[in-house]
C-alpha positions in Angstrom: -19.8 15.1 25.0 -22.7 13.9 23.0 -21.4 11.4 20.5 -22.8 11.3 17.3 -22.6 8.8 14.7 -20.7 9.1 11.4 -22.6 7.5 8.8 -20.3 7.8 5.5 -22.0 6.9 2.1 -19.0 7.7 0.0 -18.9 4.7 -1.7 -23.0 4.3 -2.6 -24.4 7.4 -2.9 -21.8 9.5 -3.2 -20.8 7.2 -6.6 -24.0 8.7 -8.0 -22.4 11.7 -8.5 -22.1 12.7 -12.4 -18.7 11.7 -14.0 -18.0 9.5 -10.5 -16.9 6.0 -11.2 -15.6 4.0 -8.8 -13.8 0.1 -8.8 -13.8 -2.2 -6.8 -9.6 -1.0 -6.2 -11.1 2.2 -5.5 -13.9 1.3 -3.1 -11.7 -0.9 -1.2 -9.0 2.0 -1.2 -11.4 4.3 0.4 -13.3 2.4 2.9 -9.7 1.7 4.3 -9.1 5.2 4.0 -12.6 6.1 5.9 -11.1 3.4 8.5 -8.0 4.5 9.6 -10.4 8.0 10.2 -12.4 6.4 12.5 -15.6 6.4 10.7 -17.8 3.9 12.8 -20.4 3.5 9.4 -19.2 3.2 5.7 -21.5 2.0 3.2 -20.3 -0.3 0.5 -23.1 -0.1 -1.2 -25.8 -2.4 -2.8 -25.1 -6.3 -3.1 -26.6 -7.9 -5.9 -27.0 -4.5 -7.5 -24.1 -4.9 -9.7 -21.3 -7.6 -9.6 -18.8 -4.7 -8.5 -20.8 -3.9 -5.1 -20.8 -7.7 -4.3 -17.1 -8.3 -4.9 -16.1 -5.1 -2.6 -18.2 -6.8 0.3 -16.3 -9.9 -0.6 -12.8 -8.4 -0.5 -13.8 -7.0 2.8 -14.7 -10.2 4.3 -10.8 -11.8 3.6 -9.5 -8.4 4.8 -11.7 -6.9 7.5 -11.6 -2.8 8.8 -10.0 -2.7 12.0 -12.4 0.0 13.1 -15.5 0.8 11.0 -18.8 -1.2 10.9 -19.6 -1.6 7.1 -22.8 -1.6 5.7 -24.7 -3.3 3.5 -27.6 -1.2 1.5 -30.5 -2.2 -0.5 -34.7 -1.4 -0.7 -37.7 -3.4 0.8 -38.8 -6.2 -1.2 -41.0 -6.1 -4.0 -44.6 -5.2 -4.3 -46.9 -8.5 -3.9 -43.6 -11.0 -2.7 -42.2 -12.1 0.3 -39.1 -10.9 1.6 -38.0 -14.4 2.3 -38.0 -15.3 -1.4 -36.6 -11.6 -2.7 -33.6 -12.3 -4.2 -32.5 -8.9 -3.5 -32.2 -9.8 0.2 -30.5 -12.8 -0.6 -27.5 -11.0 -1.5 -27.7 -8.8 1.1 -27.7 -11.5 3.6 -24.8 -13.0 1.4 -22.7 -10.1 1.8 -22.2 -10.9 5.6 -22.4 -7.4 7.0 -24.0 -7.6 10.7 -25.9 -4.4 9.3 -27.7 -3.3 6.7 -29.6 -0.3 5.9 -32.9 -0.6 3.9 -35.1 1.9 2.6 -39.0 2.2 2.3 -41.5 4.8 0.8 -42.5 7.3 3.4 -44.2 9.8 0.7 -47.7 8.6 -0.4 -47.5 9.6 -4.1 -44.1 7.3 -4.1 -46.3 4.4 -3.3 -49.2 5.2 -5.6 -46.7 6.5 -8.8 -43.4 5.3 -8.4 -43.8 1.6 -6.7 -47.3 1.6 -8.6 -48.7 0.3 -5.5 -51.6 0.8 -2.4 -50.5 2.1 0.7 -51.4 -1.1 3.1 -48.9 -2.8 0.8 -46.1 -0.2 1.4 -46.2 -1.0 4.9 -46.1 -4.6 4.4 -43.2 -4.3 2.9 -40.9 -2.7 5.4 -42.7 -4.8 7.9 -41.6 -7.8 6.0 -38.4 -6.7 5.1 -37.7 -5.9 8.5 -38.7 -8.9 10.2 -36.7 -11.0 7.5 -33.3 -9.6 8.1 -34.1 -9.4 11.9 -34.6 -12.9 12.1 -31.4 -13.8 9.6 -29.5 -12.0 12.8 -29.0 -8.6 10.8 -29.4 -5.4 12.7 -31.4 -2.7 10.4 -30.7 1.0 10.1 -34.5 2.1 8.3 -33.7 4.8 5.8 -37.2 6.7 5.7 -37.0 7.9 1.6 -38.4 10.8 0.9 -38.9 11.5 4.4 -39.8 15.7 5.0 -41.9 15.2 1.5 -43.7 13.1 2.5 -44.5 14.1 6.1 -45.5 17.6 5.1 -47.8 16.1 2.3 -49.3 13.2 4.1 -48.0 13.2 8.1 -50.6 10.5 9.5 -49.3 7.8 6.8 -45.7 9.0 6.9 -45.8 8.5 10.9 -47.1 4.9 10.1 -44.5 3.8 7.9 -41.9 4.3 10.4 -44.0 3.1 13.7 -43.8 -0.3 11.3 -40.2 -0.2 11.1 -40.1 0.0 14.5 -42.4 -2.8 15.4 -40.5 -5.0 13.0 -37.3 -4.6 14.7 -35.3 -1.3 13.4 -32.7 -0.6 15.3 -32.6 2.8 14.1 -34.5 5.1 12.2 -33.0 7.7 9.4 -34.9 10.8 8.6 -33.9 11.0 4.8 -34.3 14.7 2.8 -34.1 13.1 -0.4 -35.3 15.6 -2.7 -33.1 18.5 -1.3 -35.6 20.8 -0.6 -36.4 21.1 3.2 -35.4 24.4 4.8 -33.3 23.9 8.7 -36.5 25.5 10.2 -38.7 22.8 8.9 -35.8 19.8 9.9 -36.2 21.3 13.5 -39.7 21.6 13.5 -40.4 18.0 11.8 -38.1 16.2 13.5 -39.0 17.2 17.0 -42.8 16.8 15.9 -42.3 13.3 14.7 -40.1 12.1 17.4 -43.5 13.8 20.0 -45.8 11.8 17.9 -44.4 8.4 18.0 -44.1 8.6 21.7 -40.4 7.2 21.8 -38.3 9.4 23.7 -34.8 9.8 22.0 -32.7 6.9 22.9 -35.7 4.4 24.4 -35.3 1.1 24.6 -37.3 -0.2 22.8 -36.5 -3.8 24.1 -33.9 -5.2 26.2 -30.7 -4.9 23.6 -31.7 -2.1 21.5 -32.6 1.7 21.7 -34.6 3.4 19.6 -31.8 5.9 17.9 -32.9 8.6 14.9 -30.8 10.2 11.9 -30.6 12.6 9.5 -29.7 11.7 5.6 -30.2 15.4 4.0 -29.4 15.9 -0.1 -27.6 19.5 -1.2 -30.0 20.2 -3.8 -31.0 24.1 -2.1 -27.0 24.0 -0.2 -28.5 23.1 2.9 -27.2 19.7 3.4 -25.0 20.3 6.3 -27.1 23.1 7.8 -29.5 20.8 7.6 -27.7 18.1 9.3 -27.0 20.2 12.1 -30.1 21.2 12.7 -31.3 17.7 12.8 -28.7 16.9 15.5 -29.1 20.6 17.4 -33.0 18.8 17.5 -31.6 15.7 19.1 -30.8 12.6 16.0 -27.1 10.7 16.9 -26.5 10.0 13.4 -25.5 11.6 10.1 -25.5 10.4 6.8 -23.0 12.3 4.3 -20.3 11.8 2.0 -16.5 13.1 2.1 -16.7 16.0 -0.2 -20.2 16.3 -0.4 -20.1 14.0 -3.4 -23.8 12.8 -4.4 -26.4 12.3 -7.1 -27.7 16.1 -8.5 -25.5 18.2 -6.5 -24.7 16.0 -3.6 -24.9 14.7 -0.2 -24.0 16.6 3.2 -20.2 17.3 3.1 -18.9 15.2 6.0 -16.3 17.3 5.9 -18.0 20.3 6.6 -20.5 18.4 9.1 -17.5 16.9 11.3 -15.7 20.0 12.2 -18.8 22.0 12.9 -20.2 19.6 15.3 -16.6 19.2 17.3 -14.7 22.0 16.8 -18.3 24.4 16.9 -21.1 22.8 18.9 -19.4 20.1 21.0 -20.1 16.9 19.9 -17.9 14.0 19.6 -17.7 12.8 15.9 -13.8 11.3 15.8 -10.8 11.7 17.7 -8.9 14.8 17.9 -6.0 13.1 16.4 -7.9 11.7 13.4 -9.6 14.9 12.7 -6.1 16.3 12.2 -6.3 13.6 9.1 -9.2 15.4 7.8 -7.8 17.2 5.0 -5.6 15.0 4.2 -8.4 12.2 3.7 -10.4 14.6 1.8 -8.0 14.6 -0.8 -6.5 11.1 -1.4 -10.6 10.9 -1.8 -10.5 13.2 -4.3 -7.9 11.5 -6.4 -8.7 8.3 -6.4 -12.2 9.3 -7.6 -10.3 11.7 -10.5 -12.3 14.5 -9.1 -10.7 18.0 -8.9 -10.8 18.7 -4.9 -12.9 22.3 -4.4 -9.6 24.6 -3.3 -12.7 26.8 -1.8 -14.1 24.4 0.1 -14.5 25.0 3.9 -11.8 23.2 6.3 -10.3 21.2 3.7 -10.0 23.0 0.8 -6.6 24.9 0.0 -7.8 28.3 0.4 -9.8 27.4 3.3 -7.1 29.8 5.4 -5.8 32.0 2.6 -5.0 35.3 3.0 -4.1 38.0 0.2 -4.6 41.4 1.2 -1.7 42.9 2.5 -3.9 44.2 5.8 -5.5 40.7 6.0 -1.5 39.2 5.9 -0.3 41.3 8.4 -3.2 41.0 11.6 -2.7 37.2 10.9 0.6 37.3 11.1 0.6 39.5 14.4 -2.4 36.8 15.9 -4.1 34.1 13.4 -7.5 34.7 15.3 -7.9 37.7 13.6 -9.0 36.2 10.2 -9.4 32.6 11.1 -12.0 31.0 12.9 -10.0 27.5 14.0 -6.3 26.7 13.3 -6.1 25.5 10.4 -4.0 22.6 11.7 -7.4 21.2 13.8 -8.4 19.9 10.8 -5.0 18.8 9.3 -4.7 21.7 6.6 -2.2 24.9 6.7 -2.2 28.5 6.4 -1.4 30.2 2.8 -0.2 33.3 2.4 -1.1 34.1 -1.8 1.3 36.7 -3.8 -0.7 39.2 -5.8 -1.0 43.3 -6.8 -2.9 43.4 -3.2 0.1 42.2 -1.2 2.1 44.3 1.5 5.3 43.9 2.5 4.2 41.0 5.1 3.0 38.8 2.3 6.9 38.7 0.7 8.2 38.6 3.9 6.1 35.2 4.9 6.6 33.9 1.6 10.1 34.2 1.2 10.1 32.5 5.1 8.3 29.4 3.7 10.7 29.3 0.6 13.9 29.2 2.7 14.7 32.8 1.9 16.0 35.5 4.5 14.5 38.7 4.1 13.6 41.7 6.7 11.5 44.7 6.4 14.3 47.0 6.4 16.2 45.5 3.3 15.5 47.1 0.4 15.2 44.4 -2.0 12.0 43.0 0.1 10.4 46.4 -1.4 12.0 45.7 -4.7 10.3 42.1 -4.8 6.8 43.8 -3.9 7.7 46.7 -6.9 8.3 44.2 -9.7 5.8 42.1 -8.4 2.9 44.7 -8.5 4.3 45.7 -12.4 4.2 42.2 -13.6 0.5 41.7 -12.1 -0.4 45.1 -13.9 1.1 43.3 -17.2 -1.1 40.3 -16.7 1.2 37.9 -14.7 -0.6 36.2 -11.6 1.3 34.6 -8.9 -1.0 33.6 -6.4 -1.5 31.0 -8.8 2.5 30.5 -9.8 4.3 30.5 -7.1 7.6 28.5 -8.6 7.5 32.2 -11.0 7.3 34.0 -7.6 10.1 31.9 -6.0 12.2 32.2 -8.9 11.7 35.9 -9.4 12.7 36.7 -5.8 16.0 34.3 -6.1 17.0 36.6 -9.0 16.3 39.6 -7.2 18.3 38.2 -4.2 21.2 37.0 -6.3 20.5 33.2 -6.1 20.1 32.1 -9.7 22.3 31.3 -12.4 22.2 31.4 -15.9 21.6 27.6 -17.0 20.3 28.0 -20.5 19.9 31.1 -23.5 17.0 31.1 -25.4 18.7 32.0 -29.1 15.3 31.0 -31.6 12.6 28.3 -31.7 9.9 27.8 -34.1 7.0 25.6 -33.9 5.4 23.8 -37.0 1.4 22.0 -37.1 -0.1 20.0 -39.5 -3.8 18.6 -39.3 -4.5 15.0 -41.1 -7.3 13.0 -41.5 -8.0 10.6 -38.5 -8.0 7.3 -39.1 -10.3 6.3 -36.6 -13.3 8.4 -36.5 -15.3 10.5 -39.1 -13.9 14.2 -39.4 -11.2 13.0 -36.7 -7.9 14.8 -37.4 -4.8 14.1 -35.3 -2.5 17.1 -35.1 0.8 16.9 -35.4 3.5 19.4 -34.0 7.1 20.2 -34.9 9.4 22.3 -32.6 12.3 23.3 -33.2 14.7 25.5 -30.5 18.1 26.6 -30.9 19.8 27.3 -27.4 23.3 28.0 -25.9 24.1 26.1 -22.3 27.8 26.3 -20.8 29.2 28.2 -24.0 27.9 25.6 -26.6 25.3 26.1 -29.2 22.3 22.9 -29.3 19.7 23.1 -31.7 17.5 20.3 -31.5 13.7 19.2 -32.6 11.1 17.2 -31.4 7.5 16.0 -32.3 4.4 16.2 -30.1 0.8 15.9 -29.8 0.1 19.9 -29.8 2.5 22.8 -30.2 3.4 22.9 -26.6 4.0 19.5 -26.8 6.8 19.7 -28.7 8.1 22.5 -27.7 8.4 21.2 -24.0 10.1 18.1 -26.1 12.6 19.6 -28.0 13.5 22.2 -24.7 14.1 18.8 -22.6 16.1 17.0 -25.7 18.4 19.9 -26.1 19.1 20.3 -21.9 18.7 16.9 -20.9 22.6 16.3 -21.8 23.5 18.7 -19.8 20.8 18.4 -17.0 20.3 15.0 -16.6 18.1 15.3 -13.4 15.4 16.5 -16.4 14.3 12.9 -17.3 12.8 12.9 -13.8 10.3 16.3 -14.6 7.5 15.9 -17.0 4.8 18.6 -17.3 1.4 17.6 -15.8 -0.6 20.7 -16.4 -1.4 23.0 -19.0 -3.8 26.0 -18.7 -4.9 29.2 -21.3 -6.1 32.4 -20.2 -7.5 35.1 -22.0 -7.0 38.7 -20.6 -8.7 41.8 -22.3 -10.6 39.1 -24.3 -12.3 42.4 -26.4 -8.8 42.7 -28.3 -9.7 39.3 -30.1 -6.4 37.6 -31.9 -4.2 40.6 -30.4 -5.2 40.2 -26.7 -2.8 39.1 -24.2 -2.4 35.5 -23.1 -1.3 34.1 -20.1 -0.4 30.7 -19.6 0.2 28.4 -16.5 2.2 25.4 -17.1 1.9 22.7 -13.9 5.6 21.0 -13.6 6.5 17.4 -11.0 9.6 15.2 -10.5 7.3 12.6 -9.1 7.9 14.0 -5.5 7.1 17.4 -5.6 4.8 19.8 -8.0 5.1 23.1 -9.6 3.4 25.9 -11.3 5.1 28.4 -13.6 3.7 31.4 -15.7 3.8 33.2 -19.1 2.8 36.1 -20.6 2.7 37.5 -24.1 -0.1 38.5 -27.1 1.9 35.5 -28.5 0.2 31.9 -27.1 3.5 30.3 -28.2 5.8 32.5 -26.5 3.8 32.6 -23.3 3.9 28.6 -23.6 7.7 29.0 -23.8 7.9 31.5 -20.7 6.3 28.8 -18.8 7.6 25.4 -19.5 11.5 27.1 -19.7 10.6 28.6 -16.1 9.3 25.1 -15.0 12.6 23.7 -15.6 14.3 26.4 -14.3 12.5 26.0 -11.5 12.9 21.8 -11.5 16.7 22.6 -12.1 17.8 25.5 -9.7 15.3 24.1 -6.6 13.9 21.0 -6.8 17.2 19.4 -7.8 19.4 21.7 -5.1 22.8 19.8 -6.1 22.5 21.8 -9.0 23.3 25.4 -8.2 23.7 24.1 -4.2 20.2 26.0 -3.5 17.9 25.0 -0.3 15.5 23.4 -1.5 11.8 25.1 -1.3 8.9 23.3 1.0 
């Protein structure tokens, strides 16, 4: 098997992304993350760039990766200078990585308009830049910027700027797609004519210790990255630059993610071991949270309706053989199957449901078609499960006997008032009062709380009035709170349907309401997500097994 390098950028480009900021916690979180994967490359990004990149590479010299090379990143030196004297290339040589990826202008008009330049003193600089680090003992991976642009619109000059890195010492040589906007036909084409023209065979040696190796560094801009990526490997380069996520500047970077599984599980290739790619998804989202960016639930492999099935057809062929709607086992790549609960379910979809809940059910009981009846009518009324699956759970426990009666709903009212902020011109802070009257164990409570928003304090007061009954309550908290609009033509009058996201720390939950009422749809939903928190999550409760 062909092995190809994993080059991740995560923590460099990928931080480019829009609304993406990382610490130095966070880098340092990841790239141990991006270890224990087995990622041979991760890019901490650029030293002497900003005080943040310099202290990661620090923090990595104390505590070293047990299995990934990290790299340091930074440009060619300046116009008119000497690389010797850049004090750019001083702090890459003070971060102490044995490599360190540099990048030069490859497109003409870059030279001329962006470096303000002549082209003679473009390639002076990489050769300079080059030779420097070569001779400091650093081994260079030449990102070629700008690469396909620059070919197509000058090829003679682009071919020189990388027969320079070469001659300076390159180790390896990155064919970069930074604009986006290459098509897989032209990375074939290109990278196979380029790789002809330089008369280097892939993987020459170029001297006695080193081989001439190429890669691919594609941007998302026309969702080609990957495709791209492949077809620069499919055309012979042993390296790939990406991000986890497909997190990058505009919209993004190649999803390694995406590229990994495609080039083992599809074409071959060796990225990382069959036990770490298992890790995959997992990986993919600890990324996602540290970087406090929703993970895609679409997203291929990894995302968490990557193997979803709904339809009731779909539910049932998967359940007789998985290969019949899923192109890998989901477990390859360290996610799961889903079965979602909706008006287009069959009687297989309860059945698997109420088998991953803990619930015995068979296709001849009658209350299996029951749950699938009442579930169809509530979707009709504007309930949706596939999305609230505590509801579900909790529906089908009532249907099949298992819940009690822990708490009446008698009256609640909610109060807002709006005052002047303090803090900010035309500010107001809103203020909520709730108020709930309800009866638990024979006894009347009526109790009120203040919150932030009307929800707020309803959720509040609910939790004040049970929580001397339930103590197990002070360990719930609501994390999540989302409005729909359905029918949104009836204006004040249309119905409402909320989902109300529930944790005790360990475990998370999602409940829904419905009503032309926000507030009472609210109230569906939060009194469901303790339901839910009381009767399962907290089984010494009502002695119920407790859901996966």
């Amino acid at each position: 098997m062909t092995q190809i390098q994993i080059y991740d950028t995560t923590l460099r480009d990928g931080a480019q992304r829009e609304g993406l900021t990382l610490s130095v916690e966070d880098k340092v979180k990841i790239a141990r993350q991006l270890d224990r994967l087995g990622i041979p490359w991760i890019e901490g990004g650029w030293p002497g760039a900003n005080p943040k990149d310099g202290e990661f590479f620090r923090r990595l010299k104390l505590e070293p990766l047990t299995q990934s090379e990290v790299v340091a990143f930074c440009s060619t030196r300046r116009p008119g200078g000497l690389a010797a004297e850049d004090k750019m290339l001083a702090a890459i040589l003070a971060a102490g990585t044995k490599w360190v990826t540099i990048f030069g202008k490859s497109w003409d008009l870059h030279v001329t308009e962006g470096l303000k330049t002549n082209l003679g003193e473009n390639l002076e600089m990489i050769r300079d830049s080059i030779e420097y680090l070569v001779s400091q003992g650093r081994r260079v991976i030449y990102d070629a910027e700008h690469w396909f642009d620059g070919y197509q619109a000058n090829p003679e000059y682009a071919l020189q700027t990388l027969k320079t890195a070469i001659s300076a010492g390159a180790d390896w040589l990155v064919f970069c797609d930074t604009n986006g906007g290459t098509l897989p036909q032209d990375i074939t084409r290109i990278v196979g004519e380029v790789v002809k023209s330089l008369g280097y065979p892939l993987g020459t040696r170029i001297d006695p210790n080193k081989q001439l190796q190429f890669g691919i560094h594609p941007h998302n801009d026309c969702e080609l990255a990957v495709a791209n990526a492949i077809a620069a490997v499919t055309s012979g380069v042993t390296m790939v630059q990406g991000t986890i996520n497909g997190y990058g500047e505009r919209c993004g970077n190649a999803n390694l993610c995406s590229i990994i599984p495609n080039l083992q599980l599809k074409l071959g290739y060796s990225c990382i071991t069959p036990p770490n790619l298992t890790r995959l998804t997992q990986v993919s989202r600890y990324i996602s949270e540290v970087v406090n960016v929703a993970p895609n639930d679409y997203a291929a492999f990894v995302g968490k309706c990557a193997f979803s099935h709904k339809g009731g057809i779909h539910v049932s062929a998967v359940e007789r053989n998985p290969l019949t709607y899923e192109h890998i086992a989901p477990t390859q790549v360290g996610n799961e199957r889903r079965i979602a609960i909706s008006e287009q379910s069959g009687l297989s979809n309860v059945l698997i449901k109420a088998s991953e809940m803990g619930l015995t059910l068979t296709k001849a009981d009658p209350r299996t078609r029951q749950i699938l009846t009442r579930l169809k009518e509530l979707e009709y009324q504007g309930y949706q499960f596939e999305g609230a699956e505590a509801s579900f759970e909790l529906l089908m426990r009532e249907i099949l006997g298992q819940t009690s009666t822990l708490f009446t709903i008698q009256d609640f009212q909610v109060h807002c008032s709006i005052l002047p902020g303090r803090d900010y011109a035309n500010a107001t802070q809103h203020h909520s009062l709730a108020t709930i009257k309800i009866a638990v164990d024979g006894q009347n409570i009526l109790e009120a709380a203040e919150g932030n928003g009307p929800v707020s304090a309803l959720d509040a007061a609910l939790r004040k009035a049970l929580s001397q009954f339930y103590p197990e309550l002070n360990k719930c908290y609501l994390t999540d709170y989302k409005v729909r609009i359905i029918d949104g033509a009836e204006g004040t009058s249309a119905v409402t349907r909320v989902l109300v996201e529930s944790s005790n720390g360990l475990h998370r939950w999602t409940t829904i309401g419905v009503s032309d009422n926000i507030l009472e749809a609210s109230y569906q939903a939060v009194a469901q997500g303790i339901e839910y928190g009381l009767l399962v999550r907290s089984p010494q409760t009502c002695n119920l097994v407790d859901a996966k």
